[in-house]
C-alpha positions in Angstrom: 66.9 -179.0 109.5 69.8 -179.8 112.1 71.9 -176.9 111.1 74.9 -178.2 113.6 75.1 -181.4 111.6 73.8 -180.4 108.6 71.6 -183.3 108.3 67.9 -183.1 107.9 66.0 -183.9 110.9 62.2 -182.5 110.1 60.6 -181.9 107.1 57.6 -179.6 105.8 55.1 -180.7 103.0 52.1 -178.7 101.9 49.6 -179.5 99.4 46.3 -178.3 98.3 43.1 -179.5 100.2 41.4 -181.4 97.2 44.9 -183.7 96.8 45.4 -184.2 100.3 44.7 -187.8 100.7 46.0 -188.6 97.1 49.8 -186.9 98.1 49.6 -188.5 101.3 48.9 -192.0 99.7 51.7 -191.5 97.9 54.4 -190.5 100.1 53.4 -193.9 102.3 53.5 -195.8 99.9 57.0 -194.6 98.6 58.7 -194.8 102.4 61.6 -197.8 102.0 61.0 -200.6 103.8 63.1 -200.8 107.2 63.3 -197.1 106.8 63.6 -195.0 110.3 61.0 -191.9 107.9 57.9 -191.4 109.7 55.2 -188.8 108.7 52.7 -187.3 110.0 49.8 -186.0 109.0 49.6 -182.4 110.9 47.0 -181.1 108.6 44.3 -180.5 111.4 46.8 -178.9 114.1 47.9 -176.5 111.5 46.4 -173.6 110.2 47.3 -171.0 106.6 46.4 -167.6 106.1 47.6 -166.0 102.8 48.5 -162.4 102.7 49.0 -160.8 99.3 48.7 -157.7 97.4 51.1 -154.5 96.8 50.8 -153.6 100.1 51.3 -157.4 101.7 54.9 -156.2 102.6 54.2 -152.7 104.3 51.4 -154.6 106.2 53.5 -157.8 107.3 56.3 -155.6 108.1 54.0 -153.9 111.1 53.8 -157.2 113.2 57.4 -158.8 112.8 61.1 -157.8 112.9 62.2 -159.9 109.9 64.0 -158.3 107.1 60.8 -158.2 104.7 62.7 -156.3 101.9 63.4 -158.0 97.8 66.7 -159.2 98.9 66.2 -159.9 102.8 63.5 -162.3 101.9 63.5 -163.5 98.2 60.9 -165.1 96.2 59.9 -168.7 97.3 62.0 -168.6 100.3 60.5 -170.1 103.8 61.6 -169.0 107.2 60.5 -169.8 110.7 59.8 -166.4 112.5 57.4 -164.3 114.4 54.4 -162.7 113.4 52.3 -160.8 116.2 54.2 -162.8 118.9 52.9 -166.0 117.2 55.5 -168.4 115.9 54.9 -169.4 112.3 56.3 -170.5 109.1 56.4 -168.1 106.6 56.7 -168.7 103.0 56.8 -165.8 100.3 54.7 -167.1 97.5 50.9 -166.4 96.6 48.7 -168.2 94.3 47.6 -164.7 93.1 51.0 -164.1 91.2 51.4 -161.2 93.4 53.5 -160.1 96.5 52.4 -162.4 99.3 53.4 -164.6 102.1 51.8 -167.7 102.8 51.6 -167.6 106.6 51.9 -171.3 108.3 50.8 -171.6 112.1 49.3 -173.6 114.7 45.7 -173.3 114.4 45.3 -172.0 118.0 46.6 -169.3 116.6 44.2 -168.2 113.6 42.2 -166.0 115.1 44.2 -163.7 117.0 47.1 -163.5 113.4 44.0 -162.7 111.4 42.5 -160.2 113.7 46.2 -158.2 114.0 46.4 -158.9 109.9 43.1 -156.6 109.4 44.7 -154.2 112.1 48.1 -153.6 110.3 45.9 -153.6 107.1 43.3 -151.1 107.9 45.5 -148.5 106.3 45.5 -149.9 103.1 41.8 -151.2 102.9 42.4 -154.9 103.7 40.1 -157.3 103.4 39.2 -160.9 102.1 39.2 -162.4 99.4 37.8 -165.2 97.8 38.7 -168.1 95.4 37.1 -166.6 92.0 39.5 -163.9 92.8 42.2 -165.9 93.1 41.1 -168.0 90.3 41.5 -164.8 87.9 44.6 -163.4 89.2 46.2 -167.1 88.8 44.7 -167.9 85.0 46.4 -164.4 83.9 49.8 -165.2 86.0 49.4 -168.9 83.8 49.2 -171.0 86.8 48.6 -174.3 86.3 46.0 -176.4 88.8 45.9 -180.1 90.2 43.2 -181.8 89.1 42.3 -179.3 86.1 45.5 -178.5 84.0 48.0 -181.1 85.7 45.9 -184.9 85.9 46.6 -187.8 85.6 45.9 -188.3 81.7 48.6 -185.1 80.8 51.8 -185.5 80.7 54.0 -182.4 82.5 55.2 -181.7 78.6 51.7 -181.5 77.1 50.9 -179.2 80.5 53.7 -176.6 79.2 55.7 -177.4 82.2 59.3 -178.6 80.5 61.0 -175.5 81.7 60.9 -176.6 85.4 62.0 -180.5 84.8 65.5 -181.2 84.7 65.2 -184.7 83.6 68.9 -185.2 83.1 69.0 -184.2 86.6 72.2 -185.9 88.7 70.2 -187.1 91.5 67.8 -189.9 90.6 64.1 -189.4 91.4 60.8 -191.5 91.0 59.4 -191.4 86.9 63.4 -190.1 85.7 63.6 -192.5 83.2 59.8 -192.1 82.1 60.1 -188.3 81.9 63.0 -188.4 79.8 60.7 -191.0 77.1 58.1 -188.1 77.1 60.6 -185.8 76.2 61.5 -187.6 73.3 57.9 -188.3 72.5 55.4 -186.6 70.4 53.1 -184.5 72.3 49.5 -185.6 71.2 48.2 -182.6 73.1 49.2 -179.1 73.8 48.1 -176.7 76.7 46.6 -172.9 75.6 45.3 -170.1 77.1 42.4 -168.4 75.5 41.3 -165.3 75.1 37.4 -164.3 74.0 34.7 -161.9 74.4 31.1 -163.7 76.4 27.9 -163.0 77.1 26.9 -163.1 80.9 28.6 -166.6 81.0 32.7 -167.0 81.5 34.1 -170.8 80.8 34.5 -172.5 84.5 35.9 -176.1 82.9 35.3 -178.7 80.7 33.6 -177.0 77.9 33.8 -177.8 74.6 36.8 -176.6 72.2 35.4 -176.5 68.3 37.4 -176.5 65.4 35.0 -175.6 62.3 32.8 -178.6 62.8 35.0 -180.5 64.8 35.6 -181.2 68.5 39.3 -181.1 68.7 39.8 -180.3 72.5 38.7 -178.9 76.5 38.7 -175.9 78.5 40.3 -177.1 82.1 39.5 -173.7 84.3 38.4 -170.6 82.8 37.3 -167.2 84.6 37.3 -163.4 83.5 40.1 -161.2 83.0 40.0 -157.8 84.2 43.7 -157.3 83.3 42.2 -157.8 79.7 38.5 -157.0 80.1 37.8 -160.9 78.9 36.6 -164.2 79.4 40.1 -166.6 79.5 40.4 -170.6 79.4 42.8 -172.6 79.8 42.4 -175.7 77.2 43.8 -179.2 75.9 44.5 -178.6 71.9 46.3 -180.4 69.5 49.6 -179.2 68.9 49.0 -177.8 65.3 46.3 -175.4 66.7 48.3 -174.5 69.8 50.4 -171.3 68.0 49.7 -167.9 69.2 46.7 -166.6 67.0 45.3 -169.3 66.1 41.3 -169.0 66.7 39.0 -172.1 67.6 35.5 -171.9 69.4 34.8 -172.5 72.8 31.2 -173.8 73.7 29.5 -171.9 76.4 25.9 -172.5 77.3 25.0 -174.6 73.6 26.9 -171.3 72.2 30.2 -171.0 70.3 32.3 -168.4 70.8 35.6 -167.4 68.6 38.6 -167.8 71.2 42.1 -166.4 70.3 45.5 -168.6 71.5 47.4 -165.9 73.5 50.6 -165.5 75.0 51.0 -167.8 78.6 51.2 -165.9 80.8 49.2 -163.4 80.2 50.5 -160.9 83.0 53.8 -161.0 85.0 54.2 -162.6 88.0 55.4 -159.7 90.6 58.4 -161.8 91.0 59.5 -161.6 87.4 58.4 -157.7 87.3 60.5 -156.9 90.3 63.4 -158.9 88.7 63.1 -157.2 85.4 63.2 -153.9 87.0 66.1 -154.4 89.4 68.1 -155.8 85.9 66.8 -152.2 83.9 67.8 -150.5 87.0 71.2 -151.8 87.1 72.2 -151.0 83.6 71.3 -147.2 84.4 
């Protein structure tokens, strides 16, 4: 962004590795004809390394002189700074749910951030982690995936995303008009979390959802909870089983299992526990 002129120069897109050719289709296609746009694909110059955990702020705070704190760096914001000399982009936001930056930086670079990461961790017993992990920590904190939860055969309504559209929004965007028909429409499907006790087998995706003798649905991801000491799924329902309580089966290895519909999320993001804090704190 051309701050001077307040006109914007350069922008920043990230996506996930599995949709990186599908968002980048897109975008080309959508470029107006005669249009002075370019874009670039930067994905193999650049390198991500995501720091997150309770301690992500004490450890972050060792190698940069950014104000780190709740207020000096909110939730979602994204900064260019320094980090261990290096300069980076730096985004506060983990797929975990918890406190974390996401850490944006020529790949030249990757080595020597991590390496001074694990140093200005070492206190606090840093280490990595991997994407089962993350899996869990995201099913309990209800985030939805690409290619699992969000396809192209759900609508963003039957995915349980309507409170982040604004489809009366002022400034027109691509699929306005055909959001605002699915609003108005009849969702054939509805979006759950489960909650069950296993075996030695935890739903991964795709399973079977039963309904007394009756297939009426899908897991899309699934893991174990260890906020709940459980296996979890998210699944496709219809909308009359879709209440919290209601019990269906999910099938697991040519076994059924009772699953319970549970609250979504499960757990708090840190974001929205740090919020609610600082608003009980306030009316002390």
């Amino acid at each position: 962004r051309n701050k001077r002129k307040h006109e914007i120069t350069q922008s920043t897109g990230v996506t996930g590795s599995g949709s990186e050719l599908h968002d980048l289709r897109w975008l080309k296609h959508h470029i107006p004809e005669g249009s002075s746009f370019t874009l670039t694909n930067v994905t193999e110059e650049m390198g991500v390394l995501g720091l997150a955990g309770r301690h992500a702020r004490d450890v972050l705070t060792k190698l940069t002189d950014e104000d780190l704190s709740h207020e000096g760096f909110p939730f979602l914001e994204c900064r260019e700074m320094e980090v261990a000399g290096v300069p980076v982009q730096a985004t506060r936001i983990s797929y975990t749910g918890e406190l974390g930056w996401e850490i944006h930086h020529n790949a030249k670079h990757t080595a020597h951030l991590y390496h001074r990461l694990l140093e200005a961790g070492a206190l606090y017993d840093i280490g990595d982690f991997g994407t089962y992990a993350v899996n869990s920590l995201r099913l309990e904190k209800g985030f939805r995936g690409w290619g699992a939860e969000m396809n192209l055969d759900k609508n963003p309504y039957e995915a349980g995303l309507g409170p982040f559209i604004k489809p009366n929004k002022k400034t027109p965007f691509i699929g306005q008009e055909a959001v605002k028909a699915m609003q108005n429409t009849e969702q054939k499907v509805k979006l759950v979390m489960l909650n069950f006790q296993a075996d030695n087998v935890d739903p991964y995706g795709n399973e079977t959802v039963w309904y007394g003798n009756k297939v009426v649905g899908n897991t899309t991801s699934g893991g174990y909870s260890y906020q709940r000491n459980c296996s979890m799924c998210f699944a496709y329902v219809p909308p009359a089983l879709g209440n919290i309580g209601d019990k269906v089966y999910v099938e697991l290895m040519g076994r059924r299992y009772e699953a319970t519909d549970v609250e979504d999320p499960m757990y708090e993001t840190e974001a929205t526990r740090t919020r609610n804090a600082l608003k009980a704190a306030a009316t002390l």
